[in-house]
N, C-alpha and C positions, 0 to 999 in steps of 0.2 A: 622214605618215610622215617620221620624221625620219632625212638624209643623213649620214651618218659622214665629217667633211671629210678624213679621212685614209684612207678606203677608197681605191684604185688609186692611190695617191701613188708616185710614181717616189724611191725614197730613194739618195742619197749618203756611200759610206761614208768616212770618214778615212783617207785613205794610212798617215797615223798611226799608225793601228789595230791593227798587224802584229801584235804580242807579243812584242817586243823584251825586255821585263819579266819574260818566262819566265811570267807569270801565261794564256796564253792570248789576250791581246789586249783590248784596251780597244776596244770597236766602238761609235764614236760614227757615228750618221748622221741628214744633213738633210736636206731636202726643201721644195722651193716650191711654195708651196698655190696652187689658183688663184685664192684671194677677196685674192693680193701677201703673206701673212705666210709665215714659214719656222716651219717643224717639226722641231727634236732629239729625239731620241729614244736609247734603249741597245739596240743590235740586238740583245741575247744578250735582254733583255726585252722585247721590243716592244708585251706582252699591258699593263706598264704603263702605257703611253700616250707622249704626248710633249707638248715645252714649247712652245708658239706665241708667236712672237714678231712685233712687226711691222718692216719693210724698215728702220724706223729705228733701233728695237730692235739688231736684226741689226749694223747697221753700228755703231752702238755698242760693241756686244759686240767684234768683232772690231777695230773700233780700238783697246779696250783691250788688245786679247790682241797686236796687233802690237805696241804701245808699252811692252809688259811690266809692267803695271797687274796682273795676276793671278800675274804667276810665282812668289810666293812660297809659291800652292796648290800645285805639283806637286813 
């Protein structure tokens, strides 16, 4: 029987999130898996799935997003 690693996962949504944008909100949320990788997902989709990442991954990502490596997507 094969375990669904994101069954009972505890998600976090982005403060971000609001809809500040008048479009209804951008709902990014993640989540700490218990095997150490983190989980994003689109809350409005959930049924799509999410992107697993690992703890180094993760810190990657977000060292770029503080040093402003990505701002020129938004």
């Amino acid at each position: 029987m094969r375990v669904d690693p994101l069954e009972n996962t505890e998600w976090r949504k982005s403060s971000f999130s609001g809809g500040s944008n008048g479009g209804g909100g951008q709902c990014v949320e993640a989540a700490a898996l218990a095997d150490g990788r983190v989980a994003v997902r689109n809350s409005k989709r959930p049924e799509d799935g999410a992107v697993l990442f690992t703890r180094a991954e993760m810190l990657a990502w977000v060292q770029g997003i503080k040093a402003g490596e990505f701002d020129d997507l938004t």
